[in-house]
MOPAC internal coordinates of N, CA, C and O (Angstrom, degrees):
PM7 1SCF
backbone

  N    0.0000 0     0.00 0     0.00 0    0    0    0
  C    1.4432 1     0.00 0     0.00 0    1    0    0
  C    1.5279 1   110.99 1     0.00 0    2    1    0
  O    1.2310 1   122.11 1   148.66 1    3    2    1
  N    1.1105 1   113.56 1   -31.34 1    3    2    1
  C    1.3025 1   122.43 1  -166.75 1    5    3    2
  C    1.7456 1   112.69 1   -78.45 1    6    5    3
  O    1.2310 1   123.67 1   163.21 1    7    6    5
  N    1.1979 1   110.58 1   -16.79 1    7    6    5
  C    1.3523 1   136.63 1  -162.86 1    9    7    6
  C    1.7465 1    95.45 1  -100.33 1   10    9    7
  O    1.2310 1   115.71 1   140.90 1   11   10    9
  N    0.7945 1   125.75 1   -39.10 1   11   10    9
  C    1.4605 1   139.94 1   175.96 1   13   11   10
  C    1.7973 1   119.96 1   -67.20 1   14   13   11
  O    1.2310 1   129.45 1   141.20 1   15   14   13
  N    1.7987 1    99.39 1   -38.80 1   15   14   13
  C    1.5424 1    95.55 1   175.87 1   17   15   14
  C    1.7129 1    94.48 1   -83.62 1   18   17   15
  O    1.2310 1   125.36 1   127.89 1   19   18   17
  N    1.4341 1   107.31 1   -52.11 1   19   18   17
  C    1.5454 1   100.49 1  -170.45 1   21   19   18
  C    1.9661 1   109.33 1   -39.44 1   22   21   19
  O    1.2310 1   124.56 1   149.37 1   23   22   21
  N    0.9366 1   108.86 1   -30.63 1   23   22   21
  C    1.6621 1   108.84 1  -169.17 1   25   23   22
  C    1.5177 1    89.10 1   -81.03 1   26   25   23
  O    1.2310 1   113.63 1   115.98 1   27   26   25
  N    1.6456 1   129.65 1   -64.02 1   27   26   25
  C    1.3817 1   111.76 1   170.15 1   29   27   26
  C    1.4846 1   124.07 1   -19.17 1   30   29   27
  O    1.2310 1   115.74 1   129.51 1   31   30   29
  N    1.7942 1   125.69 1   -50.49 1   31   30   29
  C    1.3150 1   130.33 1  -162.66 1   33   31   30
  C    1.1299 1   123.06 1   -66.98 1   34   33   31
  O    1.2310 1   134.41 1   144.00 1   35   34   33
  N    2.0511 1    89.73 1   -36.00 1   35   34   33
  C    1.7818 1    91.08 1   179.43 1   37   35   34
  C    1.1733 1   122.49 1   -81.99 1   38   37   35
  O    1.2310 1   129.47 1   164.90 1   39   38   37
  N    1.4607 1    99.35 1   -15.10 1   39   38   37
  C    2.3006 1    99.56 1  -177.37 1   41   39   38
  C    1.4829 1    89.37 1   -73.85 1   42   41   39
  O    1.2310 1   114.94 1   134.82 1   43   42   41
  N    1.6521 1   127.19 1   -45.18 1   43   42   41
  C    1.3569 1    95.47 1  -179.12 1   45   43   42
  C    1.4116 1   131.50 1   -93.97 1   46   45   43
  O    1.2310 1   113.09 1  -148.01 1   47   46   45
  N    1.0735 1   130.66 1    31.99 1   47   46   45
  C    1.2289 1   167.97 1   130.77 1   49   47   46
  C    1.8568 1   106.33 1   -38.79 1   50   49   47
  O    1.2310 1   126.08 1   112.68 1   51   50   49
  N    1.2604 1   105.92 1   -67.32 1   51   50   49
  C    1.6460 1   124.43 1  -154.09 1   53   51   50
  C    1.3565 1    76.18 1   -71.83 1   54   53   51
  O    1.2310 1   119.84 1   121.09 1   55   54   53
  N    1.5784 1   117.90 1   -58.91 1   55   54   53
  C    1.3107 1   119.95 1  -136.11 1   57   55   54
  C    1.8530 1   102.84 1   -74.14 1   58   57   55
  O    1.2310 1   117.32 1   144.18 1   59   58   57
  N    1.1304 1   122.71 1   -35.82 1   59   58   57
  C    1.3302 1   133.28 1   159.98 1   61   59   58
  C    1.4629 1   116.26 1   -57.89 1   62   61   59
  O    1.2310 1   117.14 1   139.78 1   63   62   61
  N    1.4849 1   123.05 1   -40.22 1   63   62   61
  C    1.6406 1   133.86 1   164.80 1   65   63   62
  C    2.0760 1   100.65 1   -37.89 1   66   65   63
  O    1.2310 1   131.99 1   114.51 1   67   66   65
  N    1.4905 1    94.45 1   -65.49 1   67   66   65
  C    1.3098 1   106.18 1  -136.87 1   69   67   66
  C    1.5949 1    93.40 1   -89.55 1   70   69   67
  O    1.2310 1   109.71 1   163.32 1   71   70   69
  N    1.7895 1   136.90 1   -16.68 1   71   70   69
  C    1.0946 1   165.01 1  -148.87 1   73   71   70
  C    1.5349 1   103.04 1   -87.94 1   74   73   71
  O    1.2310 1   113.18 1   -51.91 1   75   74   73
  N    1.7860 1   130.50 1   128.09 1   75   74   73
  C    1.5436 1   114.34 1  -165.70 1   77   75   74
  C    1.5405 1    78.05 1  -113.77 1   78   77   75
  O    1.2310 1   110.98 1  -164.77 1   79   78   77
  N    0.9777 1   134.58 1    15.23 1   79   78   77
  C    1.8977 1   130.13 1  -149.57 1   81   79   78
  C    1.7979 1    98.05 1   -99.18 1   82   81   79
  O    1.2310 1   115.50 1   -72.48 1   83   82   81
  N    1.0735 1   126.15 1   107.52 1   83   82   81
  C    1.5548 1   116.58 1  -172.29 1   85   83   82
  C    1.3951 1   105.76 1   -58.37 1   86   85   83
  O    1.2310 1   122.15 1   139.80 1   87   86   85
  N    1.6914 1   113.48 1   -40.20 1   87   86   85
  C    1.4010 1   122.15 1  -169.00 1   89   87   86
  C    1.1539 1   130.64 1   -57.36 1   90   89   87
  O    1.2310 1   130.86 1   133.84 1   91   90   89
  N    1.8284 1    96.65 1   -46.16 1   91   90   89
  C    1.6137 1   125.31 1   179.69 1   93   91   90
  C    1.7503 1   101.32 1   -64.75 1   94   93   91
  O    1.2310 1   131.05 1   163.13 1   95   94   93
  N    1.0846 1    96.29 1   -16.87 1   95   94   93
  C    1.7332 1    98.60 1  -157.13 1   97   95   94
  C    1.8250 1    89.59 1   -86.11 1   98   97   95
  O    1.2310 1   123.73 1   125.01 1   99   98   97
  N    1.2151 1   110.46 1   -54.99 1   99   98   97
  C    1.6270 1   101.89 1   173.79 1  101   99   98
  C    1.4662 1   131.32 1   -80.64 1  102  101   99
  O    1.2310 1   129.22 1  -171.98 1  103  102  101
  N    1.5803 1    99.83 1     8.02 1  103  102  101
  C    1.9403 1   100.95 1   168.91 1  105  103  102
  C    1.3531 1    82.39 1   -78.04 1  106  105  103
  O    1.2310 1   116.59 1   114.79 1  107  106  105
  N    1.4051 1   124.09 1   -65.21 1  107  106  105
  C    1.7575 1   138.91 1  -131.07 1  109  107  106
  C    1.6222 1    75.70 1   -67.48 1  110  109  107
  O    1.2310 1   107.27 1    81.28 1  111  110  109
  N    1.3558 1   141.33 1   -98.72 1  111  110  109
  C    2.0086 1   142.73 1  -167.46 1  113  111  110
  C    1.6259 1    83.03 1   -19.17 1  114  113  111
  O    1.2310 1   122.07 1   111.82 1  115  114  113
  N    1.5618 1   113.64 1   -68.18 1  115  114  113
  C    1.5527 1    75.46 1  -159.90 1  117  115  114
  C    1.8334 1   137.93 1   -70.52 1  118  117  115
  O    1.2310 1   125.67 1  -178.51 1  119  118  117
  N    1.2496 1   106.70 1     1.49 1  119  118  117
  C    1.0918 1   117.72 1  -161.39 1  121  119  118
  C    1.8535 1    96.65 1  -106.38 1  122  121  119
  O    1.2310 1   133.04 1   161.13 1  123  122  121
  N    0.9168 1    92.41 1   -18.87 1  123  122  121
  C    1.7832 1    97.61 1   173.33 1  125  123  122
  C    1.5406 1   114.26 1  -102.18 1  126  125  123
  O    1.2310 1   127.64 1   175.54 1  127  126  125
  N    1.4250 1   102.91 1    -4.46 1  127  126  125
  C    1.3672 1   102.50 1   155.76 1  129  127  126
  C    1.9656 1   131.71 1   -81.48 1  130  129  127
  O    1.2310 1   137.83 1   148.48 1  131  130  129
  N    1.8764 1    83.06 1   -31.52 1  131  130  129
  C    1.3391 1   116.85 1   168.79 1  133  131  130
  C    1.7930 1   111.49 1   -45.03 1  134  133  131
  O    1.2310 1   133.78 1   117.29 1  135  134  133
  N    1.3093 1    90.96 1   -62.71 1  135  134  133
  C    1.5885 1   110.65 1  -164.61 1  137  135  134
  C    1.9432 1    95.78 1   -67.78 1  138  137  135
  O    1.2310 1   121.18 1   134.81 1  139  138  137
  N    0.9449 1   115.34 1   -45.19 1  139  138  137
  C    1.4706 1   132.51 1   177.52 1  141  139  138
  C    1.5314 1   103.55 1   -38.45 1  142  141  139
  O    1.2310 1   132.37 1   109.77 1  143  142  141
  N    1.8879 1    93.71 1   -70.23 1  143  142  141
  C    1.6522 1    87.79 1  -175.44 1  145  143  142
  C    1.3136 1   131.68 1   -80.82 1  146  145  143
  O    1.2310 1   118.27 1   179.11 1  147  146  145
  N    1.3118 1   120.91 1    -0.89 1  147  146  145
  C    1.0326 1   140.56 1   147.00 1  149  147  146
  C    1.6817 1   132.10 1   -27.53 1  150  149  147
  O    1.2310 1   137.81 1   107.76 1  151  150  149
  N    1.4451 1    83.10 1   -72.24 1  151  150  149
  C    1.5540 1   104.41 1  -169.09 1  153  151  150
  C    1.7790 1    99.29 1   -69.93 1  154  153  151
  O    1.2310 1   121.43 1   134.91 1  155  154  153
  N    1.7318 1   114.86 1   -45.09 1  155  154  153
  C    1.4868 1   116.78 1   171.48 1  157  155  154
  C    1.5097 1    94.69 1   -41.19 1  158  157  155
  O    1.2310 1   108.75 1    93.25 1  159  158  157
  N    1.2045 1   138.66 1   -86.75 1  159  158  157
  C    1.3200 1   135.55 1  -153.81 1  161  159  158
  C    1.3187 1   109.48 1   -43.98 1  162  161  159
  O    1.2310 1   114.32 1   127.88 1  163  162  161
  N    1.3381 1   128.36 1   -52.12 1  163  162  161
  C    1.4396 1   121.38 1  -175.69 1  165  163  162
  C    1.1299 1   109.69 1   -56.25 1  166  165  163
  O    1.2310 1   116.13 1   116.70 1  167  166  165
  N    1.4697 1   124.95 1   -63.30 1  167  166  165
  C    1.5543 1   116.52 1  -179.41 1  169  167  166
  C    1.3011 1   128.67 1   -68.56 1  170  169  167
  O    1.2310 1   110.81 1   179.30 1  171  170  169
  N    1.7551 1   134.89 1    -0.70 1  171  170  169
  C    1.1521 1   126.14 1   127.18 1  173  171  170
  C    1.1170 1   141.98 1   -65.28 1  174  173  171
  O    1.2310 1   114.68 1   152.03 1  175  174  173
  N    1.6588 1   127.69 1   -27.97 1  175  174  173
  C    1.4054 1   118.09 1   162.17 1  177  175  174
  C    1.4904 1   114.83 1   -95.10 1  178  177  175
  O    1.2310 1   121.90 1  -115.29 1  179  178  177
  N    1.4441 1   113.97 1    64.71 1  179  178  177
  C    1.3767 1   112.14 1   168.91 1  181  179  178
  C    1.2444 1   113.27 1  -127.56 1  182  181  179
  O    1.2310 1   116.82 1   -38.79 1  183  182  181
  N    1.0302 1   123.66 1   141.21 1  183  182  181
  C    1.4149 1   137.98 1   -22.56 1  185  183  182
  C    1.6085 1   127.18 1   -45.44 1  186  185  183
  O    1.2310 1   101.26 1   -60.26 1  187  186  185
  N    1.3051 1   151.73 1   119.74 1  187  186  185
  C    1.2301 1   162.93 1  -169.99 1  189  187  186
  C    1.3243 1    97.22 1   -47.23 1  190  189  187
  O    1.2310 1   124.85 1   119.85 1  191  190  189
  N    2.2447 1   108.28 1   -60.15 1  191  190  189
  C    1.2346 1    90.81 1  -161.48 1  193  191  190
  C    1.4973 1    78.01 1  -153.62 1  194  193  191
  O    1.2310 1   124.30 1   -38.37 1  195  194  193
  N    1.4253 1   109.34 1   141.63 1  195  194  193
  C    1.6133 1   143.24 1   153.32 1  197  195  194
  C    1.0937 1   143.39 1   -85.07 1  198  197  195
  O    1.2310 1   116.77 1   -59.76 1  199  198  197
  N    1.3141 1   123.75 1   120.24 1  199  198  197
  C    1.5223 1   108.80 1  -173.97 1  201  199  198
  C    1.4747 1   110.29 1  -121.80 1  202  201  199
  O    1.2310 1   115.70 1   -38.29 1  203  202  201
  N    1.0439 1   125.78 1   141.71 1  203  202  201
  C    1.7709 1   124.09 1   169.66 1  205  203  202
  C    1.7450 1   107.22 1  -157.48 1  206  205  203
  O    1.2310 1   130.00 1    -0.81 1  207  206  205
  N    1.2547 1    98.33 1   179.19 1  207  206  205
  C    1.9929 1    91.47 1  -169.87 1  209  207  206
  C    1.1464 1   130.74 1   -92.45 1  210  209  207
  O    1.2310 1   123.78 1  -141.86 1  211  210  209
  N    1.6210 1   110.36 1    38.14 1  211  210  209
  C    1.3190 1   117.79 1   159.65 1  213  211  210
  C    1.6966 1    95.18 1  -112.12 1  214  213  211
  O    1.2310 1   103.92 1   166.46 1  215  214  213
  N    1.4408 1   147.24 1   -13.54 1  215  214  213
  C    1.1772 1   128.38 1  -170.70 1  217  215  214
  C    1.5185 1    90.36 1   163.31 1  218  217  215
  O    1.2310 1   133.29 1    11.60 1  219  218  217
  N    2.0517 1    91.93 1  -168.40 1  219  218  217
  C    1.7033 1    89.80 1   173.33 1  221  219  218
  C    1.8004 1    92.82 1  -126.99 1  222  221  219
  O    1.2310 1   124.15 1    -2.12 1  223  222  221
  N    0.9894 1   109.64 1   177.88 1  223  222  221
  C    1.1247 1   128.15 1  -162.12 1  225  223  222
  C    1.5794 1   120.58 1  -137.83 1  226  225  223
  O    1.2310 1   116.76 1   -75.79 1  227  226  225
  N    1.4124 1   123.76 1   104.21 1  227  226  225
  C    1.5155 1   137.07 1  -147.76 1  229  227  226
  C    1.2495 1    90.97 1  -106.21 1  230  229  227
  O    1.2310 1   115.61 1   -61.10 1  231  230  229
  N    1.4780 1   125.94 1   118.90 1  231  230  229
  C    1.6277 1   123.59 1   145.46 1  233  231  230
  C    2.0563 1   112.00 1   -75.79 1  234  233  231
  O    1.2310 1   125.53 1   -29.77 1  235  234  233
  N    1.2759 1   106.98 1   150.23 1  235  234  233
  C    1.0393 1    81.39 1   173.79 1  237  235  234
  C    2.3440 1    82.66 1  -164.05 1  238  237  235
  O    1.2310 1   121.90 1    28.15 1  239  238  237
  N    1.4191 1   113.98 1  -151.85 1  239  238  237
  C    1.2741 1   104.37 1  -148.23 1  241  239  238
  C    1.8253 1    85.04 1  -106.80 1  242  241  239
  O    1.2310 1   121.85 1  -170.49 1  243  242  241
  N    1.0116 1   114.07 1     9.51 1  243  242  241
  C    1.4111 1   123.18 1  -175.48 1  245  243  242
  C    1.7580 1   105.69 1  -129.97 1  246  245  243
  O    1.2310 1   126.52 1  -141.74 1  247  246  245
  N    1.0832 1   105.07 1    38.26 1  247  246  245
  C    1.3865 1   104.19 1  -174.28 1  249  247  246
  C    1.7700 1   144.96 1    90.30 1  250  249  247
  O    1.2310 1   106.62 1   -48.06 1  251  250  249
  N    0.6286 1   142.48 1   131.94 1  251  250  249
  C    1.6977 1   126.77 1   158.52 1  253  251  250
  C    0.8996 1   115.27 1   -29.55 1  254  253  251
  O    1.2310 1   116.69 1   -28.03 1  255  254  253
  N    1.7344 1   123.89 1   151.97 1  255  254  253
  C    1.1457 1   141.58 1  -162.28 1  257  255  254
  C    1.5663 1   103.32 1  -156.73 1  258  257  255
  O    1.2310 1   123.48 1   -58.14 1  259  258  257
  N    1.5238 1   110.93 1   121.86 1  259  258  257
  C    1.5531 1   104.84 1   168.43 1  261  259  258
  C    1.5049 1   123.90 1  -104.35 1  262  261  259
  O    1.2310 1    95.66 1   -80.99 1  263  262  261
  N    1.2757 1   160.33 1    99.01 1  263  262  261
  C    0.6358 1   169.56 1    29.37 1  265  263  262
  C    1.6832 1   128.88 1    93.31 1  266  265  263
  O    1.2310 1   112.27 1  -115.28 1  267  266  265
  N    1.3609 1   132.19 1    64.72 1  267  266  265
  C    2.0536 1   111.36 1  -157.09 1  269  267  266
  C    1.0809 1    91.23 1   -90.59 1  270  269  267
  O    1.2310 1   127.36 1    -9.69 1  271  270  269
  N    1.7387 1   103.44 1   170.31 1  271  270  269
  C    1.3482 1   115.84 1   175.99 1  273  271  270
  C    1.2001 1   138.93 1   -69.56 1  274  273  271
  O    1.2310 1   118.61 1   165.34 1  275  274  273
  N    1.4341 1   120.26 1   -14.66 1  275  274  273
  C    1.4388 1   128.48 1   145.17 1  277  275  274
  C    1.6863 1   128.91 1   -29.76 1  278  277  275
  O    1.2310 1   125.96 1   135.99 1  279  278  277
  N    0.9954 1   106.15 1   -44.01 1  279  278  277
  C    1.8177 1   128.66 1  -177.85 1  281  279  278
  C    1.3395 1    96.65 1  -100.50 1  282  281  279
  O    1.2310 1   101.68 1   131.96 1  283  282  281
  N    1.3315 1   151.03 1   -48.04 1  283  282  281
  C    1.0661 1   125.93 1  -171.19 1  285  283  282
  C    1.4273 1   118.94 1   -76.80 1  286  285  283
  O    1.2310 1   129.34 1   -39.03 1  287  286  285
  N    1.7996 1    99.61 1   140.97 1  287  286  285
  C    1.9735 1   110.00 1   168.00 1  289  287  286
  C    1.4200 1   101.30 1  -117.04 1  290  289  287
  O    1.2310 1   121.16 1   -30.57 1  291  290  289
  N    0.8543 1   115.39 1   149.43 1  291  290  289
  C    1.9696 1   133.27 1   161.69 1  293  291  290
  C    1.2923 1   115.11 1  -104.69 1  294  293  291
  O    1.2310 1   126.46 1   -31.15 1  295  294  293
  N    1.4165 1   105.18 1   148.85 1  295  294  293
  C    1.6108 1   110.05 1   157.63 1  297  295  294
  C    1.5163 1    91.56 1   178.41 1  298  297  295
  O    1.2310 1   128.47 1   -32.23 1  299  298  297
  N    1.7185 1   101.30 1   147.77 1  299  298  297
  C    1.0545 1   110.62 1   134.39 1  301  299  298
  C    1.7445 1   167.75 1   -78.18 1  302  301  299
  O    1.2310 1   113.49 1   -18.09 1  303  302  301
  N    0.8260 1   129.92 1   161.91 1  303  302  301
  C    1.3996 1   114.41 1  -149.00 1  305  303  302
  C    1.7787 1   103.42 1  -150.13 1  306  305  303
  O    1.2310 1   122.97 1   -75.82 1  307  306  305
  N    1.2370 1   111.92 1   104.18 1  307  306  305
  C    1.4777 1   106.25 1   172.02 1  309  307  306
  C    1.8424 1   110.69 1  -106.09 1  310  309  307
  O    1.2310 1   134.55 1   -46.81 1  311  310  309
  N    1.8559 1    89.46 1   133.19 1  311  310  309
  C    0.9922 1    98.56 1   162.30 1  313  311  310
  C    1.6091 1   127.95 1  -121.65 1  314  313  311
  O    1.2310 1   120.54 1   -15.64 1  315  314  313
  N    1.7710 1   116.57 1   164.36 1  315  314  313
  C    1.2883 1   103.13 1   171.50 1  317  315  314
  C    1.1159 1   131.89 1  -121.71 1  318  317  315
  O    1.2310 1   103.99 1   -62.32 1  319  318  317
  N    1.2525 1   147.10 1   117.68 1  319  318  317
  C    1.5403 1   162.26 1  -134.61 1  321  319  318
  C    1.8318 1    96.17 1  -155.36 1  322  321  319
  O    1.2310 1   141.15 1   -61.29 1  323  322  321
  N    1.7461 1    76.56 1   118.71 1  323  322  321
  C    1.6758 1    90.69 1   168.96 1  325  323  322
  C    1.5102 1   136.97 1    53.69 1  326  325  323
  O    1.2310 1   137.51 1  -162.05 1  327  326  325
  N    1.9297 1    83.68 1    17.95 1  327  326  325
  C    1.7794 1    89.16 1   166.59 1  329  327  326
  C    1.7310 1    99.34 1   104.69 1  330  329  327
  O    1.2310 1   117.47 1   159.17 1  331  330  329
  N    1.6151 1   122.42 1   -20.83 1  331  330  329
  C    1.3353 1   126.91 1   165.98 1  333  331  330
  C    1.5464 1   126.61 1  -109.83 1  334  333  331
  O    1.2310 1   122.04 1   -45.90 1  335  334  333
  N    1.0255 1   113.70 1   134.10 1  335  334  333
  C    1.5655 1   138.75 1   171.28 1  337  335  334
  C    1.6065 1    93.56 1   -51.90 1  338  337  335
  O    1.2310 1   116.75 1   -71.90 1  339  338  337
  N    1.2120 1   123.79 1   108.10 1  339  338  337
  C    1.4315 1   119.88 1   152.55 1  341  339  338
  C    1.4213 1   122.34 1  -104.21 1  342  341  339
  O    1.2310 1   108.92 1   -54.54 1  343  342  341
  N    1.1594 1   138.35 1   125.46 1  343  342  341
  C    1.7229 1   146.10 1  -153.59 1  345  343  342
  C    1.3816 1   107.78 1  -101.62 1  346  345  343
  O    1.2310 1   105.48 1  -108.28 1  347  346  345
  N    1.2205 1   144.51 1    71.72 1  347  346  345
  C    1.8238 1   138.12 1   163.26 1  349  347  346
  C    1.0436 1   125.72 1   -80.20 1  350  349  347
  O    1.2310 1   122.51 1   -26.91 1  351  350  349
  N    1.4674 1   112.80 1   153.09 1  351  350  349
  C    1.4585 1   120.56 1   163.02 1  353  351  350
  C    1.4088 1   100.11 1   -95.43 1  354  353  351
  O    1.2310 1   126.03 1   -38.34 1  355  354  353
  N    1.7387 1   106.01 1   141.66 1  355  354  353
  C    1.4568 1   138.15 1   147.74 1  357  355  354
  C    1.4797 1   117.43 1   -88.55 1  358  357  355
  O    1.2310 1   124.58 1   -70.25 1  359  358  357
  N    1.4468 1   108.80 1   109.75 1  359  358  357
  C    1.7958 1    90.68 1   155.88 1  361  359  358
  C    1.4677 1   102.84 1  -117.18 1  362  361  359
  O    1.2310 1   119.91 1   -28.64 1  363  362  361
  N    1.3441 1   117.77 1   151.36 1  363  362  361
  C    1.2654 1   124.74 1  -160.55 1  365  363  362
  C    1.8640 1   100.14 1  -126.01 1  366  365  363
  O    1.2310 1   122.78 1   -58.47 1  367  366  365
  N    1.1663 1   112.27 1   121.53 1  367  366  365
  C    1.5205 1    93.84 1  -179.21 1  369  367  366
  C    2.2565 1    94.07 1  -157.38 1  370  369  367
  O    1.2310 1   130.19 1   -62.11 1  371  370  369
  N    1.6852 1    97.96 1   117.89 1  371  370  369
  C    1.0754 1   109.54 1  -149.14 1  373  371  370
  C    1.4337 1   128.35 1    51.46 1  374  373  371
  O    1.2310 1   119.73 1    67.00 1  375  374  373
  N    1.2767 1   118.11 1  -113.00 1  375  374  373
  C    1.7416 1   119.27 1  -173.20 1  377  375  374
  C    1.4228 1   106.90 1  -115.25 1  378  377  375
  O    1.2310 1   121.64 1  -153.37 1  379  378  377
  N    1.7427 1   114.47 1    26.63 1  379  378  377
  C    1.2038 1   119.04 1  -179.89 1  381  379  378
  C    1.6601 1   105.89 1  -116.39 1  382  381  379
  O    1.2310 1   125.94 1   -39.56 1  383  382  381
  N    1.5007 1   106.19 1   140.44 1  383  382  381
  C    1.5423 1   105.45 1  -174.23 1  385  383  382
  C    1.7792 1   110.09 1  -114.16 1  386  385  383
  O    1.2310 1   112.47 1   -41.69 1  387  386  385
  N    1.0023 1   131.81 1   138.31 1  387  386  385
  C    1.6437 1   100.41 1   178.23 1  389  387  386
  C    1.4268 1    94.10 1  -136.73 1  390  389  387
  O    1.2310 1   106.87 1   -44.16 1  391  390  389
  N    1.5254 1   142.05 1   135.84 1  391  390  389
  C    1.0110 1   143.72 1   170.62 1  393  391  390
  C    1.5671 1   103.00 1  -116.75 1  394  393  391
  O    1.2310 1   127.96 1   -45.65 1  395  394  393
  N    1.2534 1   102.29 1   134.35 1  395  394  393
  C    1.6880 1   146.43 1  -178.01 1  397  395  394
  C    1.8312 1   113.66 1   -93.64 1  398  397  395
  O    1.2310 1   110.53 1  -100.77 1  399  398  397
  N    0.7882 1   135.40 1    79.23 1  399  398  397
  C    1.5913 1   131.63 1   173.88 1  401  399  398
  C    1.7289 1   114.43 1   -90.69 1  402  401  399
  O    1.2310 1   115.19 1   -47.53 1  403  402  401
  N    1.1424 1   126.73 1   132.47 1  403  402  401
  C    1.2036 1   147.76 1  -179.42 1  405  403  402
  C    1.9156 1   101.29 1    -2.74 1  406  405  403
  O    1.2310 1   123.41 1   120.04 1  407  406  405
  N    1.2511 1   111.08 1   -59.96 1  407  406  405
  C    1.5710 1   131.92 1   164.98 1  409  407  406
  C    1.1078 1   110.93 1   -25.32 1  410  409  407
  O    1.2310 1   120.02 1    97.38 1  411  410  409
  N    1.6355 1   117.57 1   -82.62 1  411  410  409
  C    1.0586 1   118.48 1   170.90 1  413  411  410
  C    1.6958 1   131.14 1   -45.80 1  414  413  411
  O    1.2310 1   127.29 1   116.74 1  415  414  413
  N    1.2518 1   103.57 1   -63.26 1  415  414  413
  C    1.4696 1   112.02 1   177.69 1  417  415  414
  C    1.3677 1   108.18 1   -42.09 1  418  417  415
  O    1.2310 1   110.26 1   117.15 1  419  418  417
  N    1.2921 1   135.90 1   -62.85 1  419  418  417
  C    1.3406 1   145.56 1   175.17 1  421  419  418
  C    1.9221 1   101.92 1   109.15 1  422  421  419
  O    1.2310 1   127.46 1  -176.08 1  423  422  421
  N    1.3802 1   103.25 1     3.92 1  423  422  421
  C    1.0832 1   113.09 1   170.47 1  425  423  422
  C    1.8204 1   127.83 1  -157.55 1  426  425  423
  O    1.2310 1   115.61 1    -9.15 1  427  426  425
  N    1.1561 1   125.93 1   170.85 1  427  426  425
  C    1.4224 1   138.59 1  -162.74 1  429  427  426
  C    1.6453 1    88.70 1   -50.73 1  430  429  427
  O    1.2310 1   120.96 1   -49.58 1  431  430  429
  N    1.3502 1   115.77 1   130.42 1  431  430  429
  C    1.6140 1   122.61 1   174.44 1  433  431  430
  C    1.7313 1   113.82 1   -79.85 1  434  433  431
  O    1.2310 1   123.58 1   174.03 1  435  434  433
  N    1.5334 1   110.73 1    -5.97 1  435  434  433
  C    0.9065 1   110.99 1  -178.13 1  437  435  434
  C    1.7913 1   111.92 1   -93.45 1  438  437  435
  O    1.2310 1   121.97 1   158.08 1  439  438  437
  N    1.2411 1   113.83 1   -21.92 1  439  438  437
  C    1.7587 1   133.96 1   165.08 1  441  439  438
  C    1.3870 1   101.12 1   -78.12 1  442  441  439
  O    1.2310 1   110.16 1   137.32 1  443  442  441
  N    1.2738 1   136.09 1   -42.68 1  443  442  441
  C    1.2371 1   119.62 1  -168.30 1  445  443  442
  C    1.6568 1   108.10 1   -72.84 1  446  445  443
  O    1.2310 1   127.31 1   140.54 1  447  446  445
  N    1.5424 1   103.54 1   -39.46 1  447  446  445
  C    1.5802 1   106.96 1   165.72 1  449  447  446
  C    1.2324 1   131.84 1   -37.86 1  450  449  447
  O    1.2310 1   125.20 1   136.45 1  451  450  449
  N    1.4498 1   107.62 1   -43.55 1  451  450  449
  C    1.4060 1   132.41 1   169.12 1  453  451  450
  C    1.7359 1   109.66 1   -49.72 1  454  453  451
  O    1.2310 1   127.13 1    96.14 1  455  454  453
  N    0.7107 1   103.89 1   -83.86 1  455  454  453
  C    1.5684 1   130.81 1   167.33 1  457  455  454
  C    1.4392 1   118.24 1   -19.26 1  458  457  455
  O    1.2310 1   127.56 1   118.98 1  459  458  457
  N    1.5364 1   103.06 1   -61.02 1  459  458  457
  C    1.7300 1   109.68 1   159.12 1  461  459  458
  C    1.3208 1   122.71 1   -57.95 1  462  461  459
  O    1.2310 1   125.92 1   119.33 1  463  462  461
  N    0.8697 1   106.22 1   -60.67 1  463  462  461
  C    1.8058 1   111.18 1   170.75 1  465  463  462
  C    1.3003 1   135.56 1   -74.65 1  466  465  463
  O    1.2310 1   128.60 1  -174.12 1  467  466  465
  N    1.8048 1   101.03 1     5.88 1  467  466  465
  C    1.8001 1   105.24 1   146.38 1  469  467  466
  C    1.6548 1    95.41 1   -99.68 1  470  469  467
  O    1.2310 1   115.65 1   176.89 1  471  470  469
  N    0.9236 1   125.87 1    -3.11 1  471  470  469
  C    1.8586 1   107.39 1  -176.39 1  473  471  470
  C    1.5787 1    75.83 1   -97.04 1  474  473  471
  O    1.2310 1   103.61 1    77.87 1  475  474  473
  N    0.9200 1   147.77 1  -102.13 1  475  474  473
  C    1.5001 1   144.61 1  -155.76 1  477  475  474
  C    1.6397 1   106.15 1   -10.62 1  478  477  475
  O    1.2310 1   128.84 1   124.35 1  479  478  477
  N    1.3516 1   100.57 1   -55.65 1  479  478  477
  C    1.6199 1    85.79 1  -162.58 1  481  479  478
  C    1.6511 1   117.53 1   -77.15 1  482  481  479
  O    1.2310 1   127.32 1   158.82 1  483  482  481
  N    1.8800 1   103.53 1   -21.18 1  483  482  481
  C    1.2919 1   102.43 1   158.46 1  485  483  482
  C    1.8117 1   129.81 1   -38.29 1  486  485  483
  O    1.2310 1   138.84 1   114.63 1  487  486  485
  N    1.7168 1    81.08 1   -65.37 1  487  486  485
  C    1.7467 1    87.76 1  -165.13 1  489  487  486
  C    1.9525 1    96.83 1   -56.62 1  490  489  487
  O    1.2310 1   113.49 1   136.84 1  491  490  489
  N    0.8754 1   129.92 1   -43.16 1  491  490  489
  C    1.7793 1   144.70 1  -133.76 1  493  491  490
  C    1.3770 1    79.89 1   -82.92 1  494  493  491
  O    1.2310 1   105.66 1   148.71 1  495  494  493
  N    1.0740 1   144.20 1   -31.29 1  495  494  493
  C    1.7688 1   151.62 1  -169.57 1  497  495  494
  C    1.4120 1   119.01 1  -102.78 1  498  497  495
  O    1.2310 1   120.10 1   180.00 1  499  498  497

């Protein structure tokens, strides 16, 4: 993935190099700034979310967050926007909420559910 924005940067790179258009020249910076900050964010909060048997562990844009299994609840939650069913995880632990969408997770929210709640009942036992 990472190989994919960098190749995005340089066509618009070239294309702004080689480009006499003042206008074209400040859609393309801004939009390669777009793609830029973008891609920074993804590859700093990755992994989204961690699990091991002291708790789970939330990246998020304000830092890491630890989380044990005592305080944490799950569930899923479908919503609909724009004619589609979108499927998330909630974990709820004290007055903190964190929702997980397919994106993030990097996988089905309904397996990852799974997944939490055999590590939960491990460690909790």
């Amino acid at each position: 993935m990472a190989w994919v924005v960098a190749l995005l940067l340089l066509a618009g790179a070239v294309w702004v190099a080689l480009d006499g258009d003042v206008g074209g020249t400040v859609l393309i910076g801004m939009a390669m700034l777009a793609v830029g900050a973008l891609a920074l964010h993804g590859t700093l909060l990755r992994p989204r979310l961690a699990a091991g048997p002291e708790g789970i562990l939330a990246r998020t844009v304000g830092g890491p967050h630890r989380y044990p299994w005592t305080e944490a609840r799950f569930q899923l939650r479908t919503t609909r926007r724009l004619g589609r069913d979108s499927l998330t995880l909630e974990i709820e632990s004290g007055e903190h909420l964190l929702v997980f969408g397919r994106i993030d997770l990097g996988e089905d929210p309904r397996d990852v559910l799974d997944v939490l709640t055999a590590l939960k009942g491990q460690a909790l036992s």
